[in-house]
PDB file of the backbone (N, CA, C, O) and the ligand in Angstrom, with CONECT records:
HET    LIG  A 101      44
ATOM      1  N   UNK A   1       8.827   0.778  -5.150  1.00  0.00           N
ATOM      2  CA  UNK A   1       9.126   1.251  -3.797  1.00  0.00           C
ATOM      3  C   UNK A   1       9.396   2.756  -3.855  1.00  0.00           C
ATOM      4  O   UNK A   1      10.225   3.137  -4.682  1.00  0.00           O
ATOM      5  N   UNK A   2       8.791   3.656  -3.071  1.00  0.00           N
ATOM      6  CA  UNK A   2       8.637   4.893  -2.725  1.00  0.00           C
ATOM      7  C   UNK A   2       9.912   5.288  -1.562  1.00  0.00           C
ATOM      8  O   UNK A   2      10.512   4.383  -0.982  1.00  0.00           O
ATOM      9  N   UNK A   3      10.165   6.477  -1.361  1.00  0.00           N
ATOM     10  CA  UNK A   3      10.713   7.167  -0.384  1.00  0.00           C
ATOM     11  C   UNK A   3      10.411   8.275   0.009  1.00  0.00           C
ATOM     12  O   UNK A   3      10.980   9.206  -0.561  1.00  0.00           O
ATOM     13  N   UNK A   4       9.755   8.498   0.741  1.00  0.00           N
ATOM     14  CA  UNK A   4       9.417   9.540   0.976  1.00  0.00           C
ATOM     15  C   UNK A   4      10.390  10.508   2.509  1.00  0.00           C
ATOM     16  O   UNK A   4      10.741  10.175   3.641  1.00  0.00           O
ATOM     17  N   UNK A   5      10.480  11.669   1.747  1.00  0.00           N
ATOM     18  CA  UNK A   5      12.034  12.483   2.880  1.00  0.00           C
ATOM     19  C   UNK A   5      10.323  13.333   3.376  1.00  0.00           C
ATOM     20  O   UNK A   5       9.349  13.667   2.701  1.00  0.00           O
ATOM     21  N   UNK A   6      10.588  13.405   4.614  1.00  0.00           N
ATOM     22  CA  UNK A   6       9.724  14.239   5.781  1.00  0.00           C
ATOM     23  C   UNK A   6       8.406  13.672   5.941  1.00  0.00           C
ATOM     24  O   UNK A   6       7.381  14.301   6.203  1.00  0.00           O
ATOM     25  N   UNK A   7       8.533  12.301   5.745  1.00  0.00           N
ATOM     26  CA  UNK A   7       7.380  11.286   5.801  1.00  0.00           C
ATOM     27  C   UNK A   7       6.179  11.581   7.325  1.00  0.00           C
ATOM     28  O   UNK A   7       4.969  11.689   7.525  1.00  0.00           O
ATOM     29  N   UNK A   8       7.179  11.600   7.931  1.00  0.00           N
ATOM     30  CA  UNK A   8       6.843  11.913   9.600  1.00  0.00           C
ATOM     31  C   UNK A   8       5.701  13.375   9.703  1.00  0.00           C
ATOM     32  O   UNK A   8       4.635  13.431  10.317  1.00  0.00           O
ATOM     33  N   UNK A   9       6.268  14.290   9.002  1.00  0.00           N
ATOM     34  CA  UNK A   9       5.428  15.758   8.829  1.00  0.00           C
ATOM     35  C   UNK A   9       3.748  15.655   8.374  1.00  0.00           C
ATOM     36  O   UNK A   9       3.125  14.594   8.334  1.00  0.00           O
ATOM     37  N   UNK A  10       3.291  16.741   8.110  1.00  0.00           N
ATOM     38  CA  UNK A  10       2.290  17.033   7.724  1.00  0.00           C
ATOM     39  C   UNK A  10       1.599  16.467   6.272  1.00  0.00           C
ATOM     40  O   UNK A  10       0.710  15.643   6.058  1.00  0.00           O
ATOM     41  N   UNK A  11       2.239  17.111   5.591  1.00  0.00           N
ATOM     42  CA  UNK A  11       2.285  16.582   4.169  1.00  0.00           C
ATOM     43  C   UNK A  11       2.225  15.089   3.816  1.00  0.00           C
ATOM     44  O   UNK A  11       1.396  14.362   3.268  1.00  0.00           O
ATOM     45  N   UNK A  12       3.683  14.898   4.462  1.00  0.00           N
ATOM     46  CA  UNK A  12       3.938  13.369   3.888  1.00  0.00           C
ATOM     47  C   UNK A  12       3.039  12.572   4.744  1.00  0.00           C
ATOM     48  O   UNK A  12       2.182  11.879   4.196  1.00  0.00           O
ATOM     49  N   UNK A  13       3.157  12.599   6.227  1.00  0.00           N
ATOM     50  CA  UNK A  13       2.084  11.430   6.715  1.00  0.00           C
ATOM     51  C   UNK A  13       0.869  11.419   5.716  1.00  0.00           C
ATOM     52  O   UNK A  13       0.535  10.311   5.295  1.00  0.00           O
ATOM     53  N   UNK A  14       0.261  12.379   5.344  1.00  0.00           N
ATOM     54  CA  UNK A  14      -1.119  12.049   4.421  1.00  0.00           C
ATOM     55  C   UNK A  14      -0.814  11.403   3.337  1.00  0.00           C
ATOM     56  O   UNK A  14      -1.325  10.373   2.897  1.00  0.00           O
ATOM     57  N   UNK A  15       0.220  12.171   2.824  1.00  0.00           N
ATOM     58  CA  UNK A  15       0.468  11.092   1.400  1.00  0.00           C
ATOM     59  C   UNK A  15       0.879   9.692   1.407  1.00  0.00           C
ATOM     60  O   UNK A  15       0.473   8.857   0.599  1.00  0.00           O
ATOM     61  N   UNK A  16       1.918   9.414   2.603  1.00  0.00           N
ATOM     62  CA  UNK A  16       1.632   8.134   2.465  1.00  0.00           C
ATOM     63  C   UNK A  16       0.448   7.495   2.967  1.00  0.00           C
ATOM     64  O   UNK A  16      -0.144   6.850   2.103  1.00  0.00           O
ATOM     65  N   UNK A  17      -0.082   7.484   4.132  1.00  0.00           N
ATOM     66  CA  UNK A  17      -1.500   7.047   3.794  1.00  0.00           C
ATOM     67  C   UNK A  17      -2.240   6.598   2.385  1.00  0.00           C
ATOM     68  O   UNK A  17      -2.781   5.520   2.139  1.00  0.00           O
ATOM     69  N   UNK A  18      -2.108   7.652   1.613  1.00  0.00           N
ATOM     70  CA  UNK A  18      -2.731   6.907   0.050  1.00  0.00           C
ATOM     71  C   UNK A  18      -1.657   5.826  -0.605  1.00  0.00           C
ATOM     72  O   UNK A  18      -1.943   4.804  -1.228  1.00  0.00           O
ATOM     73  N   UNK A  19       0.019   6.482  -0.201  1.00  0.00           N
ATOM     74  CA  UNK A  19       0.641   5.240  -0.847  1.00  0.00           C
ATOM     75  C   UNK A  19       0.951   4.177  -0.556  1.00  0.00           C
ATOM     76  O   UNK A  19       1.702   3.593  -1.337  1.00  0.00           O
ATOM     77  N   UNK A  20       0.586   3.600   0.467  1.00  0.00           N
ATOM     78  CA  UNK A  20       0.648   2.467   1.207  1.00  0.00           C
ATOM     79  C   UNK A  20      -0.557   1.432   0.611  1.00  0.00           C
ATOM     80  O   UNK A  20      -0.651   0.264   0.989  1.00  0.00           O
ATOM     81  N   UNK A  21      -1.310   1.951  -0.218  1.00  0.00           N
ATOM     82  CA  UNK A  21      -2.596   1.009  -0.991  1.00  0.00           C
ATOM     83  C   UNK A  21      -1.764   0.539  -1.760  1.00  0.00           C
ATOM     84  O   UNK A  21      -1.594  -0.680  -1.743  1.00  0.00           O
ATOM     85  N   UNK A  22      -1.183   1.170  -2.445  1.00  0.00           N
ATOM     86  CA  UNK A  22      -0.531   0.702  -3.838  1.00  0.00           C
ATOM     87  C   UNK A  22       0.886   0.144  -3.757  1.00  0.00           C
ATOM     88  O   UNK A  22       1.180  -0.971  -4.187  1.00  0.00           O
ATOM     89  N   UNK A  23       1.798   1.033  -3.146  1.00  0.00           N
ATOM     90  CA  UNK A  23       3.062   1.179  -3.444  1.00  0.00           C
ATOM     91  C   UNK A  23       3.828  -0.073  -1.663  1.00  0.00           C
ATOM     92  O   UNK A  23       3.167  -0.801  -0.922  1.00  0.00           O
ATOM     93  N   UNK A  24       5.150   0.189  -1.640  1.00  0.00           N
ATOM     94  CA  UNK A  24       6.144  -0.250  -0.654  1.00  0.00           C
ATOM     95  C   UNK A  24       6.583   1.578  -0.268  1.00  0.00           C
ATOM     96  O   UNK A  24       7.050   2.396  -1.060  1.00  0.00           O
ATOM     97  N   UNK A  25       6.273   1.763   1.040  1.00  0.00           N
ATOM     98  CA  UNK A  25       6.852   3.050   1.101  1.00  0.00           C
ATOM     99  C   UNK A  25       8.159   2.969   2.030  1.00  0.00           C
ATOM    100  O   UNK A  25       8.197   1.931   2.690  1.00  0.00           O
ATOM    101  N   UNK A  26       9.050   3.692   2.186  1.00  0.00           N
ATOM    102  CA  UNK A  26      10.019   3.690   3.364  1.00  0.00           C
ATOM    103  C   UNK A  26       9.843   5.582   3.706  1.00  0.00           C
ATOM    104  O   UNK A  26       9.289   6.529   3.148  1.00  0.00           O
ATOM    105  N   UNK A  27      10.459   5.422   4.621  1.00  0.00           N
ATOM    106  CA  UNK A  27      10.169   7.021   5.422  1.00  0.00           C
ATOM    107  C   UNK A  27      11.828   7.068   5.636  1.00  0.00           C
ATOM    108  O   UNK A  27      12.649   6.151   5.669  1.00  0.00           O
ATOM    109  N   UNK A  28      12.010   8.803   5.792  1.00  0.00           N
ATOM    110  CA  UNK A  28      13.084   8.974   6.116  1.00  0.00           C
ATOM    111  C   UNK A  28      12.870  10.529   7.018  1.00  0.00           C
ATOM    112  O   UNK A  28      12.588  11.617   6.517  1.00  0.00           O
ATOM    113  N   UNK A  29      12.982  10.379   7.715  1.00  0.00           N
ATOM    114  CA  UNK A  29      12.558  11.787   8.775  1.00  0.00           C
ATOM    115  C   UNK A  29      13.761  11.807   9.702  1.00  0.00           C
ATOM    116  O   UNK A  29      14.471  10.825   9.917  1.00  0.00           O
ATOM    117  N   UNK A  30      13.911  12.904  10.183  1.00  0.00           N
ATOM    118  CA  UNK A  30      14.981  13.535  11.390  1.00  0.00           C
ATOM    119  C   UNK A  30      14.306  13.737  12.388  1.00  0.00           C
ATOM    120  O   UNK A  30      14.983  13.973  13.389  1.00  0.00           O
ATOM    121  N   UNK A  31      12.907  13.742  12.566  1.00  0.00           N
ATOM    122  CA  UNK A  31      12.074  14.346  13.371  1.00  0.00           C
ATOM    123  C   UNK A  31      12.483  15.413  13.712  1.00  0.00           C
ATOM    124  O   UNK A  31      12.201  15.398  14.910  1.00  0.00           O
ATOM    125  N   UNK A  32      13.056  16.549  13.478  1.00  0.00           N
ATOM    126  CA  UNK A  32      12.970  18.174  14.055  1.00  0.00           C
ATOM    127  C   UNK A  32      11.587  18.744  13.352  1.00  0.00           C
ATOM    128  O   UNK A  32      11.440  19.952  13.165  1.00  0.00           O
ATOM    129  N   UNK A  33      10.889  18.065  13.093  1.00  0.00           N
ATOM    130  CA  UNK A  33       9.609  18.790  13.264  1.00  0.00           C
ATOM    131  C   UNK A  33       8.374  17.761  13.348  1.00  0.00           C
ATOM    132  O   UNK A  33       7.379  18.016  14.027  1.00  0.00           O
ATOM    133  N   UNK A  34       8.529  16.500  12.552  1.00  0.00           N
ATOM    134  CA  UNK A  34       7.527  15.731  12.575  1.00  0.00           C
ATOM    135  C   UNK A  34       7.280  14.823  14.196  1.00  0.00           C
ATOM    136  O   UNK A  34       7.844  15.171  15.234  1.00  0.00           O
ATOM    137  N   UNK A  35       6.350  13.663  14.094  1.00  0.00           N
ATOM    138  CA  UNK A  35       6.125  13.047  15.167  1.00  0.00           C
ATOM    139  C   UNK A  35       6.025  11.557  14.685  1.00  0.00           C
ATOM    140  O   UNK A  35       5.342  11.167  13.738  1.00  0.00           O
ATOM    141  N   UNK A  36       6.790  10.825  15.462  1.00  0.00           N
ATOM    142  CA  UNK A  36       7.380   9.250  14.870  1.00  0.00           C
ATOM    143  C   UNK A  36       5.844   8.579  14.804  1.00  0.00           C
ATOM    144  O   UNK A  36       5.543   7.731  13.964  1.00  0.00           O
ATOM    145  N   UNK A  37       4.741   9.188  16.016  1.00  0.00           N
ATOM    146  CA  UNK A  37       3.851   8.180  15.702  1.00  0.00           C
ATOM    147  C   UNK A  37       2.920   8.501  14.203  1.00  0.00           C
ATOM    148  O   UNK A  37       2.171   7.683  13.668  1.00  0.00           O
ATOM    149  N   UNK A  38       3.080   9.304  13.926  1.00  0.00           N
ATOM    150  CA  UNK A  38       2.528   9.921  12.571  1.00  0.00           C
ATOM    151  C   UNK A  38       2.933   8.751  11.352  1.00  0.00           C
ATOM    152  O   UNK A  38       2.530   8.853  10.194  1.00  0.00           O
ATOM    153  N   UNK A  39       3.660   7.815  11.763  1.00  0.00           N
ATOM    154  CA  UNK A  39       4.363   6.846  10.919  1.00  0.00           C
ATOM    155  C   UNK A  39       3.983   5.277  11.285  1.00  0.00           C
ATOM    156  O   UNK A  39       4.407   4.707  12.290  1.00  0.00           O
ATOM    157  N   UNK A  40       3.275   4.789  10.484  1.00  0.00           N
ATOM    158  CA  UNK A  40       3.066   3.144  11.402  1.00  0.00           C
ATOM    159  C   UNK A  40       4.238   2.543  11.035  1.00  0.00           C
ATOM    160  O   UNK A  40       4.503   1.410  11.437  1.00  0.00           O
TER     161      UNK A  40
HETATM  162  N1  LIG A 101      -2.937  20.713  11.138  1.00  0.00           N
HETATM  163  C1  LIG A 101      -2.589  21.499  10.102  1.00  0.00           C
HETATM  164  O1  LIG A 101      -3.413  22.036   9.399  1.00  0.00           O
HETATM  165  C2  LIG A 101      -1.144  21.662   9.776  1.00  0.00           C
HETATM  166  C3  LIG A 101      -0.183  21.050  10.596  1.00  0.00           C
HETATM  167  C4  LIG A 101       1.159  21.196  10.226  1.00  0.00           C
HETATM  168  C5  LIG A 101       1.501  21.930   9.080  1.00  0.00           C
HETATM  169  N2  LIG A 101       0.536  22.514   8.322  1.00  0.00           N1+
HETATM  170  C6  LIG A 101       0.880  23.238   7.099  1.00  0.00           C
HETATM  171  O2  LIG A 101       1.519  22.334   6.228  1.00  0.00           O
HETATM  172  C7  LIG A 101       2.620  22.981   5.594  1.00  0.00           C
HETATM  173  C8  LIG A 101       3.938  22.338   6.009  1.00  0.00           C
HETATM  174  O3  LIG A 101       3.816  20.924   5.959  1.00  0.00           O
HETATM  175  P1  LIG A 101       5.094  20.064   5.674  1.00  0.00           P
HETATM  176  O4  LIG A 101       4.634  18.639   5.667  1.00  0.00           O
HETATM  177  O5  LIG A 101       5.816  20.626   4.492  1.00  0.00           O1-
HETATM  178  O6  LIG A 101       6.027  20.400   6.937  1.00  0.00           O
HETATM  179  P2  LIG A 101       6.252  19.557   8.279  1.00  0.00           P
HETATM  180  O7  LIG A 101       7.164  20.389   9.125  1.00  0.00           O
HETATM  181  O8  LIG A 101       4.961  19.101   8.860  1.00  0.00           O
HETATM  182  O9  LIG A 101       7.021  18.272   7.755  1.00  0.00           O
HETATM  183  C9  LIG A 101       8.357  18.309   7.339  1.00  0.00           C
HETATM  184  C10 LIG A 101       9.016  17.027   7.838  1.00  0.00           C
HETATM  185  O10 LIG A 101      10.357  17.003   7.339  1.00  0.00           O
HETATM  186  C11 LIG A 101      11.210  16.569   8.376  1.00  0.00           C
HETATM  187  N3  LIG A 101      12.552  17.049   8.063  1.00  0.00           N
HETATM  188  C12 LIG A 101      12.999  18.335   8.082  1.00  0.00           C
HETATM  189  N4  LIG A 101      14.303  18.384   7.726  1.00  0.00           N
HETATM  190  C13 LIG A 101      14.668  17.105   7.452  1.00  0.00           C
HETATM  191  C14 LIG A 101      15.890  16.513   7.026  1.00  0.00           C
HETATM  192  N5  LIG A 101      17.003  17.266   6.784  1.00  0.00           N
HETATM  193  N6  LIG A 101      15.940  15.174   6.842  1.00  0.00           N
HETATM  194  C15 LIG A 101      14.831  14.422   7.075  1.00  0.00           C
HETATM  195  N7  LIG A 101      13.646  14.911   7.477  1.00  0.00           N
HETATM  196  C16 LIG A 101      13.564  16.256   7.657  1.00  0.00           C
HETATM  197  C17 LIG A 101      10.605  17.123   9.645  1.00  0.00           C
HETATM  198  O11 LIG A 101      10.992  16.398  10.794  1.00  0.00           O
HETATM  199  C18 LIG A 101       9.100  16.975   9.363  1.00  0.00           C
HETATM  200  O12 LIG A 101       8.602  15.731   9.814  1.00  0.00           O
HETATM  201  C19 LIG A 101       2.542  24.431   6.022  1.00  0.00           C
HETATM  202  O13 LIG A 101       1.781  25.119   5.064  1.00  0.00           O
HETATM  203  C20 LIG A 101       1.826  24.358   7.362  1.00  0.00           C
HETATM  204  O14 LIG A 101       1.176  25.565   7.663  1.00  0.00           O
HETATM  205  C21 LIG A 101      -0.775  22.371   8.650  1.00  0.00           C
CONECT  162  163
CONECT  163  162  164  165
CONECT  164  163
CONECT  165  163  166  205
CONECT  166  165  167
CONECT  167  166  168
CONECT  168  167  169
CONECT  169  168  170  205
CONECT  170  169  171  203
CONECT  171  170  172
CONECT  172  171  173  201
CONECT  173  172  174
CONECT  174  173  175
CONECT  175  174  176  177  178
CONECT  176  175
CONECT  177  175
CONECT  178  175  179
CONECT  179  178  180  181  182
CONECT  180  179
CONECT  181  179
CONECT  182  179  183
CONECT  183  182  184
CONECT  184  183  185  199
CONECT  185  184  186
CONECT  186  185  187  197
CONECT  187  186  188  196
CONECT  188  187  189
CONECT  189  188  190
CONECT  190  189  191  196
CONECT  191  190  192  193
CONECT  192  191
CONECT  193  191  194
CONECT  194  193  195
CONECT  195  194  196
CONECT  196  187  190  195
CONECT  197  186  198  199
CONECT  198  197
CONECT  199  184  197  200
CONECT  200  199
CONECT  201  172  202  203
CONECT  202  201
CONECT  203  170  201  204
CONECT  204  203
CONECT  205  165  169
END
């Protein structure tokens, strides 16, 4: 299981995308910059 901090952002939405094949991810965002739907 993964965690990814600013999951919601730029960066991380893409990366998890790839880690969601493999891994259990959880997100942890504040949203002051990202966008919740960026997150399924
Ligand atoms: N379409 C594009 O090409 C595009 C769009 C956005 C960014 N960029 C580039 O990407 C780079 C930045 O991407 P990024 O993913 O690092 O930044 P980002 O701002 O996209 O993502 C950072 C995430 O961290 C979250 N965050 C900030 N502080 C937090 C905290 N204390 N706790 C939890 N979450 C927190 C924000 O809400 C945000 O979702 C820059 O180089 C920028 O120019 C490109």
């Amino acid at each position: 299981m993964i965690l990814v901090v600013g999951g919601a952002g730029y960066i991380g939405s893409h990366l998890i995308k790839e880690l969601v094949n493999s891994e259990k991810v959880i997100v942890l965002d504040n949203l002051s910059m990202g966008h919740d739907e960026s997150v399924d």
